[in-house]
N, C-alpha and C positions, 0 to 999 in steps of 0.2 A: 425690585422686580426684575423679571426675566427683561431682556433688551430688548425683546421683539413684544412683549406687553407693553410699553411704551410706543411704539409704531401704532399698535393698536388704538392705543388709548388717544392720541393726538388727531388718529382719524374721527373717532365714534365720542369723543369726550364731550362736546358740544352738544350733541342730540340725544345721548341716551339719560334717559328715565331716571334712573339712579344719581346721575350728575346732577341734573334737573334737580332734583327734590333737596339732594347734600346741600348744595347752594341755596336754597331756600331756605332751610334749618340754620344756614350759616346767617342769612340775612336776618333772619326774623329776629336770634340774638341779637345784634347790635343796630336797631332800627334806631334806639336813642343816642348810638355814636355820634360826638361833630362831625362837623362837615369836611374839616381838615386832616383828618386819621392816617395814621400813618401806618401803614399797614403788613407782617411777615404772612406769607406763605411757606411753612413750614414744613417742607417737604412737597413743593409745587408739580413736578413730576411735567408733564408738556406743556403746563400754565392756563387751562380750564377755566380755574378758580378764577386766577387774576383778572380773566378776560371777562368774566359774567360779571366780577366785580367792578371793574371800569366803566362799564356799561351801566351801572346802575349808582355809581358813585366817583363821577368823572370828578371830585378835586381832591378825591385821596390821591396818597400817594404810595406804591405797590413796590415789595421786594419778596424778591423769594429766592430758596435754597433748594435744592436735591442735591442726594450723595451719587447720581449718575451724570456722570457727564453728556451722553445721550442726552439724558430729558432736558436737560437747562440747552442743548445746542436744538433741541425743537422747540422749547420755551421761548426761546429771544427768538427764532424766525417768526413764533404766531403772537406772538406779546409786542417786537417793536423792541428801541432802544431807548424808551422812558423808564423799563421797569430795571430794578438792580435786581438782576439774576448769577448766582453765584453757584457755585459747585463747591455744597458743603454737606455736613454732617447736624442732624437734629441734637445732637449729643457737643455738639460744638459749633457753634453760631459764630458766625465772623463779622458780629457787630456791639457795638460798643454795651456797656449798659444803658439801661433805660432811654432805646432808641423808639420803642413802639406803643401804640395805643391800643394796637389788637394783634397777637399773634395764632394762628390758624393753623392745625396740623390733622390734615383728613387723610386718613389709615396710613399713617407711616410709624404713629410711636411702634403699632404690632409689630413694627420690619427690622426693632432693635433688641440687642440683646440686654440694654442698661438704658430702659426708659425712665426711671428714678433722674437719671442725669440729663437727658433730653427733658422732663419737669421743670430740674431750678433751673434749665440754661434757662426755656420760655422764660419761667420768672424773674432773671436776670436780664433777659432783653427789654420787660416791658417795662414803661412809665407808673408811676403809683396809681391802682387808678383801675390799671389795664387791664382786658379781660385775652382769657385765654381759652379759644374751644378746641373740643382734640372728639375725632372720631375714628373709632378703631371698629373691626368684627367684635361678634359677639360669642362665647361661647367655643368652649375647646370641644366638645360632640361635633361640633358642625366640620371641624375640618373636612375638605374635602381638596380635589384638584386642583382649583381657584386659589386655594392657599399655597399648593406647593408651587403653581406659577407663578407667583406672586411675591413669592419668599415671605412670608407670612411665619413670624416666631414663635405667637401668643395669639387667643384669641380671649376675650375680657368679658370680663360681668361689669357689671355696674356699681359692687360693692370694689372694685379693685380699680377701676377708674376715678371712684371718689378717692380712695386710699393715696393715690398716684398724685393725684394735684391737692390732697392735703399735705404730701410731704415736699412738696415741692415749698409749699407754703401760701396756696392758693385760699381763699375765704368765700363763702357765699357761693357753694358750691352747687351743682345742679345735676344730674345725670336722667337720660332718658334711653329706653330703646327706640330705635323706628325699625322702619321695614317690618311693622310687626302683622299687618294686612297679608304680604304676598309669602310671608313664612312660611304655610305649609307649600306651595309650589314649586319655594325654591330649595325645601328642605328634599323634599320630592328630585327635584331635578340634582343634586349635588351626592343624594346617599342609595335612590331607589334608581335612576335614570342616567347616570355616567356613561359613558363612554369613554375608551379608549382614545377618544380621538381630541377629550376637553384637555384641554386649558384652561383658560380662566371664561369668567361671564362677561369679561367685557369685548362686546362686539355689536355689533347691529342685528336690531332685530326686528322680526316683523311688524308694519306699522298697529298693526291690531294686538299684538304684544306688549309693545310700549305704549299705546293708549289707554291699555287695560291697570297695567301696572301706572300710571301716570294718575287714572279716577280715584287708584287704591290710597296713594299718594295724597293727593288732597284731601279725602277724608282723614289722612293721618295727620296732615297741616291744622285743619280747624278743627282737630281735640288738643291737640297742644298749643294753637290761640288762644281755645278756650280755657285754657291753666291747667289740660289734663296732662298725664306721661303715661304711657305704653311700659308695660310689667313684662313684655316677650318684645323679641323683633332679631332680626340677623345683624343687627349695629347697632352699638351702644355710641351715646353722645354726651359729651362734657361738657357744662361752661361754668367758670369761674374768675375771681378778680386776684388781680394783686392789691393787697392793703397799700 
């Protein structure tokens, strides 16, 4: 991402909507995790993830990489000096084999040009066993300004994010969209409604904006409790194991 998308993101990562819900998607996967997990951030960006995850699973143990130096030097001021924060590349992990229980990479594989390789590293990182979730955009029509902020390479279906962590050599593989409620709004806002003046969507917004998107939100939670997946949505979601 742009350097000043991360300024952003460290401010507004916490409260907005989008975060909110990602981290939900991420929990609800691995509710049967132990209690001892060890856990990558793969492609942590100000460290968000980590911190909603601490909170809710205070005796894991938490590492994470980005390829900005930035983000990992506002990572460790909001994360603390328990988490192993590194300045690395998703395409080269600077940890051993089968260090992990769960490796986690929310929209970074897009930001590569050889995510085939960013696949077997996760798979290389993690313990037999271990699951891997990866959420990227959806959908090459959609580009819009948010992507060129963003340095966005690709944008994915759901047939190419299975393909991706099958060659990785992932099993028991799963894919879903979400976002698929506030899709024509945002499709609205990003192709019908631009402006000159966007950047990306991540930013603060009004509380009645993100409460709106927040109600959309949980009804997209309890169809996918309920064992349903979403056929449309602006993010496509992955999870899978290693054998």
């Amino acid at each position: 991402m742009n350097a000043d998308e991360y300024v952003k993101l460290a401010e507004v990562e916490d409260q907005l909507w989008y975060f909110r819900s990602l981290h939900r998607h991420i929990r609800r996967e691995l509710a049967e995790v132990k209690r001892d997990t060890v856990f990558l951030d793969a492609g942590c960006g100000t460290g968000g993830l980590i911190l909603r995850f601490r909170e809710w699973f205070p005796k894991w143990k938490f590492s994470g990489i980005d390829f900005m130096p930035l983000a990992i030097e506002l990572a460790k001021k909001r994360c603390g000096p328990d988490v192993d924060l590194r300045v690395a590349s998703i395409t080269e992990l600077p940890f051993a084999d089968a260090s992990f229980d769960v490796v986690v990479s929310a929209d970074v594989v897009c930001q590569v040009d050889n995510p085939e390789v960013a696949a077997k590293e996760f798979f290389r990182v993690l313990r037999p066993g271990g699951i891997v979730i990866i959420n990227v955009p959806a959908y090459m029509w959609m580009w819009s300004y948010h992507d060129d902020s963003c340095q966005t390479k690709h944008r994915y279906t759901r047939p190419e994010i299975d393909a991706l962590m099958a060659g990785g050599g992932f099993t028991a593989r799963r894919t879903t969209h979400w976002n698929a409620l506030p899709f024509p709004a945002l499709w609205a806002k990003r192709k019908l409604f631009r402006t000159s003046k966007d950047t990306s969507d991540v930013k603060e917004y009004p509380k009645f904006i993100d409460a709106g998107f927040s109600g959309l939100m949980a009804l997209e939670h309890a169809w996918l409790r309920a064992g349903g997946r979403w056929a449309w949505g602006t993010s496509v979601f992955g999870v899978a194991r290693k054998p």
